[in-house]
Each structure stands twice: as structure tokens, then as C-alpha cells.
PDB file of N, CA, C and O in Angstrom, chain B, residues numbered from 101:
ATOM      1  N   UNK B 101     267.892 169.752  21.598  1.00  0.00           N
ATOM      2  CA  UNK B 101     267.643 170.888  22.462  1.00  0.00           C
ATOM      3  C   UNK B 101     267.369 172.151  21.642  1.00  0.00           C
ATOM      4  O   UNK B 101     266.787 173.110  22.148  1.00  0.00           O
ATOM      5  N   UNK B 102     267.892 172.145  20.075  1.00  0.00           N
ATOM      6  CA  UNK B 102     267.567 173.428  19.559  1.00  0.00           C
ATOM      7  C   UNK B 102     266.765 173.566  19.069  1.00  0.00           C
ATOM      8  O   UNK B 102     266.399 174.667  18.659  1.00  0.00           O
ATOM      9  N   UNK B 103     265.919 172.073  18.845  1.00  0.00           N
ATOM     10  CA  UNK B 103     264.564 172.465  18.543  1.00  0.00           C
ATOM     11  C   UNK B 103     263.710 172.717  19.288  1.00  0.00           C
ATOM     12  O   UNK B 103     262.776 173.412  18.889  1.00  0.00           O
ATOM     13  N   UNK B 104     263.731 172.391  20.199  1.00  0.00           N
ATOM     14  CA  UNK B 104     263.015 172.710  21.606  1.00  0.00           C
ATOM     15  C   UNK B 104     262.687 174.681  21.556  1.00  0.00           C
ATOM     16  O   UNK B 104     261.613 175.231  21.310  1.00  0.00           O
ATOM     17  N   UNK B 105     263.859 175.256  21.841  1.00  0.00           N
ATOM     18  CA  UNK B 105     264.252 176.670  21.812  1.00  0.00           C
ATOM     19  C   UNK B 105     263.526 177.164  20.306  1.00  0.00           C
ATOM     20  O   UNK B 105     263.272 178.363  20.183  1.00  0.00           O
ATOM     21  N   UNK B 106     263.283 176.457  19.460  1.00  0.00           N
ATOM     22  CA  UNK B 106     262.837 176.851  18.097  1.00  0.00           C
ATOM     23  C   UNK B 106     261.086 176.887  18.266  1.00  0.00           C
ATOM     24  O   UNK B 106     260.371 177.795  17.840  1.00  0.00           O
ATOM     25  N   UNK B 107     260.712 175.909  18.849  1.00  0.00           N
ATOM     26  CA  UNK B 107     259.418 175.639  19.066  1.00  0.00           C
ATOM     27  C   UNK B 107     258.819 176.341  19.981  1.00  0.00           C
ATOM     28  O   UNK B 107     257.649 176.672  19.786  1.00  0.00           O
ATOM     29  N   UNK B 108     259.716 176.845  21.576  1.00  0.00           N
ATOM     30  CA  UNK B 108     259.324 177.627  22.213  1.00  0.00           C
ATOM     31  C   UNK B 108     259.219 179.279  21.731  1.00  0.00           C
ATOM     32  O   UNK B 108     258.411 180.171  21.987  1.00  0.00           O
ATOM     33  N   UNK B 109     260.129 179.226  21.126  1.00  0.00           N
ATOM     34  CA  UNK B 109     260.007 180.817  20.398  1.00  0.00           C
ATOM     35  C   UNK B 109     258.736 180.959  19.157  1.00  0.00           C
ATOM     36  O   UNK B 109     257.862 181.824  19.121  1.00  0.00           O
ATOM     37  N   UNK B 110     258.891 180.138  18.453  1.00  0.00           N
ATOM     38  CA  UNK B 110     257.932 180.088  17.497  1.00  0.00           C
ATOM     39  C   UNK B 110     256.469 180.194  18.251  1.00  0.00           C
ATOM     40  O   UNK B 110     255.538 180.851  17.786  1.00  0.00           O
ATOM     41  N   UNK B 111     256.394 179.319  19.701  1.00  0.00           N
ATOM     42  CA  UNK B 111     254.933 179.394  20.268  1.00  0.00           C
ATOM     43  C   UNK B 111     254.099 180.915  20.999  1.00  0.00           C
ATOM     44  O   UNK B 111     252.944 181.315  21.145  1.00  0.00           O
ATOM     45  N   UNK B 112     256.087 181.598  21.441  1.00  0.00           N
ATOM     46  CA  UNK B 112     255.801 182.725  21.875  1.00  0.00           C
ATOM     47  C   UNK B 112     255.422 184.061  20.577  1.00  0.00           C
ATOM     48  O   UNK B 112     255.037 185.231  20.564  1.00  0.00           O
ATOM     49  N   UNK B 113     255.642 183.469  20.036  1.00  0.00           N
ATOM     50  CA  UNK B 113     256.115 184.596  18.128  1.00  0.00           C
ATOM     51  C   UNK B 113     253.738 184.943  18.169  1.00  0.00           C
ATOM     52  O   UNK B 113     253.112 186.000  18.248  1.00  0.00           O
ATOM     53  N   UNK B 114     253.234 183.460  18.068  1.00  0.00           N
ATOM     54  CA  UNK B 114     252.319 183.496  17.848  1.00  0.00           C
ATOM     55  C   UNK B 114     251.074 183.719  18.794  1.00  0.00           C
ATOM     56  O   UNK B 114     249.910 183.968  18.480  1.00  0.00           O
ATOM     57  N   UNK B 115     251.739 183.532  20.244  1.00  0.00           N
ATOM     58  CA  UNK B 115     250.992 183.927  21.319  1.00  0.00           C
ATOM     59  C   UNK B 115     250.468 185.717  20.887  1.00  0.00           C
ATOM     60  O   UNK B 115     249.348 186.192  20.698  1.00  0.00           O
ATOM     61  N   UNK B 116     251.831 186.335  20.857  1.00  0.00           N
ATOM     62  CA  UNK B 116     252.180 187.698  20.711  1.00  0.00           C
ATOM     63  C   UNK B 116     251.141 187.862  19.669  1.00  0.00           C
ATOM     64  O   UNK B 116     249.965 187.760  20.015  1.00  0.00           O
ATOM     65  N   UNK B 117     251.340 188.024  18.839  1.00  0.00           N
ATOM     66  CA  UNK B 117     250.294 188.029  17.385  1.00  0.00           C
ATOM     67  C   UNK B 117     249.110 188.087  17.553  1.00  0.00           C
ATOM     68  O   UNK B 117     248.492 189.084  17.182  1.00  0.00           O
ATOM     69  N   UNK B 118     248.341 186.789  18.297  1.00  0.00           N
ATOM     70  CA  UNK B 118     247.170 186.621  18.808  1.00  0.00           C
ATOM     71  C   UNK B 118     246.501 188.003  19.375  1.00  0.00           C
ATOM     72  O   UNK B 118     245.671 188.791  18.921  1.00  0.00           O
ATOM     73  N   UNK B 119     247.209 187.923  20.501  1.00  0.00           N
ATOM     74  CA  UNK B 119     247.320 188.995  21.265  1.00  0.00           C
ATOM     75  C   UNK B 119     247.094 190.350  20.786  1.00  0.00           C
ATOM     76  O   UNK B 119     246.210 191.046  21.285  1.00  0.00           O
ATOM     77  N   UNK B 120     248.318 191.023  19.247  1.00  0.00           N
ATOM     78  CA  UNK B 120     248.360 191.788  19.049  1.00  0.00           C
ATOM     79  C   UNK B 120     246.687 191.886  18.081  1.00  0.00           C
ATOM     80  O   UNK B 120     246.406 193.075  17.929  1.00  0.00           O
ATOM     81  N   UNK B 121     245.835 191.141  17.580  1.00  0.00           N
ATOM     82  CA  UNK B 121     244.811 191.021  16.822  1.00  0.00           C
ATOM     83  C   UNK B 121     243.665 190.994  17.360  1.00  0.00           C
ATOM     84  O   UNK B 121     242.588 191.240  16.817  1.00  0.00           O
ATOM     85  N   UNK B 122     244.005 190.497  19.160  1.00  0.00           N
ATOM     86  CA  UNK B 122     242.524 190.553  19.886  1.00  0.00           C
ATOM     87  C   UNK B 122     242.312 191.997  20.615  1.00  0.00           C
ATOM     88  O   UNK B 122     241.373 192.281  21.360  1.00  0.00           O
ATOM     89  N   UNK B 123     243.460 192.899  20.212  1.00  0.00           N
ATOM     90  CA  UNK B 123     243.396 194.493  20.977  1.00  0.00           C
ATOM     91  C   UNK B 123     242.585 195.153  19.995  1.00  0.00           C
ATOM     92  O   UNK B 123     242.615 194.642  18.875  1.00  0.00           O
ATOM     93  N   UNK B 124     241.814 196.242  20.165  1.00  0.00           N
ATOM     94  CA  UNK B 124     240.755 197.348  19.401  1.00  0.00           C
ATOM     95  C   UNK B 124     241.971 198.651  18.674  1.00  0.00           C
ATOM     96  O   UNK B 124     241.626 199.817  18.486  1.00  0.00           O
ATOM     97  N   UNK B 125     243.017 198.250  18.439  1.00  0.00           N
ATOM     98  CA  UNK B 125     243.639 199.374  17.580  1.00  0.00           C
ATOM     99  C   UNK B 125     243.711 199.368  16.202  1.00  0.00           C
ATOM    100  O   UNK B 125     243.225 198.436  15.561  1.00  0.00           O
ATOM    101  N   UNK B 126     244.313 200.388  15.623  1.00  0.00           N
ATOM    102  CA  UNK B 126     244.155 200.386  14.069  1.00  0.00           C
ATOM    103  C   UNK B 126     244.473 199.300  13.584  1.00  0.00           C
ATOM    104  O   UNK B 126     245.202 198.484  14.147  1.00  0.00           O
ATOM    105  N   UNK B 127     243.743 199.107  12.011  1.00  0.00           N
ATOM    106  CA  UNK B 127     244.759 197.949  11.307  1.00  0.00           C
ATOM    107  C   UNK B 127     245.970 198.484  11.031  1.00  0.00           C
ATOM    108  O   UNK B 127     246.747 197.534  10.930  1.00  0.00           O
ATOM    109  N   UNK B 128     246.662 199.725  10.818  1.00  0.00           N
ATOM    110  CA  UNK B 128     248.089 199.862  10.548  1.00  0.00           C
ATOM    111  C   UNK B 128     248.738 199.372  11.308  1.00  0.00           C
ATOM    112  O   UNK B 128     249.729 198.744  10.936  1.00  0.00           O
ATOM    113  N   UNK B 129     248.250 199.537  13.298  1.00  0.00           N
ATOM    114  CA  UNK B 129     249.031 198.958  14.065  1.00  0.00           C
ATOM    115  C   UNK B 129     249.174 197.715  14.450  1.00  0.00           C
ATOM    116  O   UNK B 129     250.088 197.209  15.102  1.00  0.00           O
ATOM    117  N   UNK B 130     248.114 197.194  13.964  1.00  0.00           N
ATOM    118  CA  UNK B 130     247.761 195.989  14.215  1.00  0.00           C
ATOM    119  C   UNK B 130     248.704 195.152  12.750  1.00  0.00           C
ATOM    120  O   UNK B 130     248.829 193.934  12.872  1.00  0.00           O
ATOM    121  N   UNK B 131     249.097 195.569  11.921  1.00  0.00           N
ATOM    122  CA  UNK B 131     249.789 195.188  10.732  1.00  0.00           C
ATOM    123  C   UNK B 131     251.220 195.386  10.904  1.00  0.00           C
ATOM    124  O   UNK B 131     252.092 194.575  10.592  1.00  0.00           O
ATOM    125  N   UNK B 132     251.393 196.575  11.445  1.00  0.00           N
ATOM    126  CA  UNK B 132     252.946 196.852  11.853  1.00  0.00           C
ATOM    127  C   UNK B 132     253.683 195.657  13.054  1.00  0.00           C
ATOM    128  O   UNK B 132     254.755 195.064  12.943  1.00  0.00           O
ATOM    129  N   UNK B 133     252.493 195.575  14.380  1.00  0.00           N
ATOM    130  CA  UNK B 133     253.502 195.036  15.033  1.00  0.00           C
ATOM    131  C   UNK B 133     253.647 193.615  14.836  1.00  0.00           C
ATOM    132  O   UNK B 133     254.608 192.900  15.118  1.00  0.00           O
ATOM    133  N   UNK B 134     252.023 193.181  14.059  1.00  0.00           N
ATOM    134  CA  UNK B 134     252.578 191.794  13.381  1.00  0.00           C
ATOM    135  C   UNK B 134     253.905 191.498  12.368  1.00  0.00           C
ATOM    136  O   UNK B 134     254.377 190.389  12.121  1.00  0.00           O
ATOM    137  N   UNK B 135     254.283 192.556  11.952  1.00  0.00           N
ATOM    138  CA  UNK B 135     255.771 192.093  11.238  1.00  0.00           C
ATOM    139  C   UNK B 135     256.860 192.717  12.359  1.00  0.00           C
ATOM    140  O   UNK B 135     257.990 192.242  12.477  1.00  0.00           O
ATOM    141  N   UNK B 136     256.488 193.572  12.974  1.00  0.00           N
ATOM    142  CA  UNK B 136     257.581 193.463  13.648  1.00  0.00           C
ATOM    143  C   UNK B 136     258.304 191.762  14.443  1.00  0.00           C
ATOM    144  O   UNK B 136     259.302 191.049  14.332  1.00  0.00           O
ATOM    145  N   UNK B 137     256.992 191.818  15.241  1.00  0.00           N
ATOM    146  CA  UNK B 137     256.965 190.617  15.781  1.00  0.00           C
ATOM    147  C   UNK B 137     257.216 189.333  15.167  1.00  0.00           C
ATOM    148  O   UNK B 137     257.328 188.285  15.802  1.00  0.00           O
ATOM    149  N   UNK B 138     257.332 189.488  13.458  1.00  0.00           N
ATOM    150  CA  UNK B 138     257.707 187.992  12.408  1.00  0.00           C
ATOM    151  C   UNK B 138     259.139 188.935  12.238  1.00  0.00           C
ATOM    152  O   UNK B 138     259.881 188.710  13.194  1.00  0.00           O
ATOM    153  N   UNK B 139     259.545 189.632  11.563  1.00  0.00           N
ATOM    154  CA  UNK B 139     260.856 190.198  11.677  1.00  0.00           C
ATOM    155  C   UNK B 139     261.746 190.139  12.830  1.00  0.00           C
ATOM    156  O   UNK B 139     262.951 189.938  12.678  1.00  0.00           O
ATOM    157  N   UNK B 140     261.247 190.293  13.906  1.00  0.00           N
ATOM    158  CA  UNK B 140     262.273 189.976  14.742  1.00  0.00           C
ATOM    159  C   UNK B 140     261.532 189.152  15.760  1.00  0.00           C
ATOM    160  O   UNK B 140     260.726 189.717  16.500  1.00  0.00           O
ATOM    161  N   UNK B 141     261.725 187.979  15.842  1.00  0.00           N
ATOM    162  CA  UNK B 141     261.051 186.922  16.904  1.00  0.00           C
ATOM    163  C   UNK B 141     261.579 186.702  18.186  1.00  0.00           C
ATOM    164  O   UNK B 141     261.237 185.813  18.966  1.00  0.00           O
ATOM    165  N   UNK B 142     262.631 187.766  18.392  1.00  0.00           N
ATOM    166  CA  UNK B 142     263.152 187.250  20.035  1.00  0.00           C
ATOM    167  C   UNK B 142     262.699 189.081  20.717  1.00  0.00           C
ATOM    168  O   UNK B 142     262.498 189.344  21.903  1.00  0.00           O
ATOM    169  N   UNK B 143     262.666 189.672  20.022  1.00  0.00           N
ATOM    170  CA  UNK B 143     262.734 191.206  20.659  1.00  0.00           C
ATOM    171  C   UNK B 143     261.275 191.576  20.283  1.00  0.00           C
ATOM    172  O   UNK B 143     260.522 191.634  21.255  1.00  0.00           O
ATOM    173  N   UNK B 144     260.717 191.840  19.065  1.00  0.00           N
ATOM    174  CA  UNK B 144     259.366 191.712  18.557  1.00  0.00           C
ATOM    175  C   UNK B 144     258.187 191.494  20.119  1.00  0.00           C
ATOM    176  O   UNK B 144     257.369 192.356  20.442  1.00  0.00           O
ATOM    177  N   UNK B 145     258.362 190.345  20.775  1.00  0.00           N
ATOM    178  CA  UNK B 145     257.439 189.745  21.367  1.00  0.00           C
ATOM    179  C   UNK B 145     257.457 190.477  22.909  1.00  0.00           C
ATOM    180  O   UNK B 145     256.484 190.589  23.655  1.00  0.00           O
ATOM    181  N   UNK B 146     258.777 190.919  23.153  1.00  0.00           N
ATOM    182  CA  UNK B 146     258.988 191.425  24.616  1.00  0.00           C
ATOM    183  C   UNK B 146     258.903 192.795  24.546  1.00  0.00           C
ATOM    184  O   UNK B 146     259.037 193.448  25.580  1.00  0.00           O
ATOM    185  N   UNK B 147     258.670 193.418  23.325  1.00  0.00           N
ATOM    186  CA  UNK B 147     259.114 194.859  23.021  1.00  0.00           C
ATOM    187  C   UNK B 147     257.168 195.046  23.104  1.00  0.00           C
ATOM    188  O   UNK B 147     256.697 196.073  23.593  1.00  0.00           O
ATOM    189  N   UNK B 148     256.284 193.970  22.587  1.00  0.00           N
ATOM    190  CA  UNK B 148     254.692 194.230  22.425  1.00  0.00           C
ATOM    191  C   UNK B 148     254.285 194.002  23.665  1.00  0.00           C
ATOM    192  O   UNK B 148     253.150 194.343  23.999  1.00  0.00           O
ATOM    193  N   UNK B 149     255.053 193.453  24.452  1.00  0.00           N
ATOM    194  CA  UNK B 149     254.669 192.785  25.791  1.00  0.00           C
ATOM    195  C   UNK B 149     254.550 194.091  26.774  1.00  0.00           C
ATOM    196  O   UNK B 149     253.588 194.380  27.486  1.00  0.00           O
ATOM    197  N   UNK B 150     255.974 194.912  26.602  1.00  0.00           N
ATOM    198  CA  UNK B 150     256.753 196.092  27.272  1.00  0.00           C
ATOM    199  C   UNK B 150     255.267 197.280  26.722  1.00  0.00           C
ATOM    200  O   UNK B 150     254.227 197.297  27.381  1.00  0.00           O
ATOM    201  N   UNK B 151     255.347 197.649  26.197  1.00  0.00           N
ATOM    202  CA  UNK B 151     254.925 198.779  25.255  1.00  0.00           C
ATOM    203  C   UNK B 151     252.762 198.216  25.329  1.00  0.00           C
ATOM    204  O   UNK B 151     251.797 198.841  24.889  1.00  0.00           O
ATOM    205  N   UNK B 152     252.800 197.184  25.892  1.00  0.00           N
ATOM    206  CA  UNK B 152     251.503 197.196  25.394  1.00  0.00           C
ATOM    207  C   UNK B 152     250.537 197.217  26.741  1.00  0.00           C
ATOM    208  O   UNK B 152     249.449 197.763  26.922  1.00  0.00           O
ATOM    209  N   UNK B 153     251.391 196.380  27.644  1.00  0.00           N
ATOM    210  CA  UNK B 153     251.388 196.836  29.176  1.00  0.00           C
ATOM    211  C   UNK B 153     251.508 197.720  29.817  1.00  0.00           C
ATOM    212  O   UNK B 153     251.081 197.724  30.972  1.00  0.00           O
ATOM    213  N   UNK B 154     252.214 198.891  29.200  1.00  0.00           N
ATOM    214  CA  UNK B 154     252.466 199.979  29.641  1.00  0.00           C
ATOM    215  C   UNK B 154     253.321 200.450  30.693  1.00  0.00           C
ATOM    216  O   UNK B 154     253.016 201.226  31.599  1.00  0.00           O
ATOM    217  N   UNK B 155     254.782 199.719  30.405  1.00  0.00           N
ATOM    218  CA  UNK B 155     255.172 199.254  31.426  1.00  0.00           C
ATOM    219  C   UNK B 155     256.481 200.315  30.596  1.00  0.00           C
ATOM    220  O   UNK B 155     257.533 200.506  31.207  1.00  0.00           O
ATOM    221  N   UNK B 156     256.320 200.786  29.534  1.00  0.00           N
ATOM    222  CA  UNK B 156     256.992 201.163  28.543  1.00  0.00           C
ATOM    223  C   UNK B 156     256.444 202.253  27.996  1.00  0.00           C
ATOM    224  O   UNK B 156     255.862 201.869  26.981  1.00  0.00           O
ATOM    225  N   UNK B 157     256.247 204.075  28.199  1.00  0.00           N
ATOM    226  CA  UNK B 157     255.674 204.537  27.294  1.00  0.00           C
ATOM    227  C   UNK B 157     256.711 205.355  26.057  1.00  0.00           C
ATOM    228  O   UNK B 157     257.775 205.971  26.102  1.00  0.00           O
ATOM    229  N   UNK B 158     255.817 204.999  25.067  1.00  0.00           N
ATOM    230  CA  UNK B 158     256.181 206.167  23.897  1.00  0.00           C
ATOM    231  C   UNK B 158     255.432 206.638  23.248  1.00  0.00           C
ATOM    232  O   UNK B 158     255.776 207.481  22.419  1.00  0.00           O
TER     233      UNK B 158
END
């Protein structure tokens, strides 16, 4: 079962990523939230999700 949870996170880690590389913003940002998103793989992905949707401003 914990690999399961390993594989699902890992699939979401790289969805996110994708994602963050097919948007028109800088490469800094586009570099930043890719490590955010490898640095932290459970918050990283919901924090680009929050913030990119705009569901979140800062």
C-alpha cells in the first residue's frame, strides 16, 4: 500500500511540473516552482495548483 501512495504522489509531483513548463512565465519562475514542487512533493503541488488558479492571490 505504500507504494501505491509513493507512485501516486510521484505521478502528481510530475503532473504539476508539466503543467508548471506548459504556462508562458519566466524561466526564474518556471525554475523556482519546479524545485519547489521536487523539494516538497506533498505541499509543492497543491500550493501551484492554489496560487496558479487563482484561487490564492499573492
Amino acid at each position: 500500500m505504500g507504494r501505491l501512495w509513493v507512485l501516486l504522489i510521484f505521478v502528481i509531483d510530475v503532473l504539476a511540473i508539466l503543467d508548471v513548463w506548459k504556462r508562458e512565465y519566466s524561466m526564474e519562475k518556471r525554475l523556482l516552482w519546479t524545485v519547489v514542487i521536487i523539494l516538497l512533493p506533498l505541499v509543492g503541488p497543491v500550493a501551484w495548483y492554489l496560487i496558479s488558479r487563482k484561487i490564492i492571490n499573492i
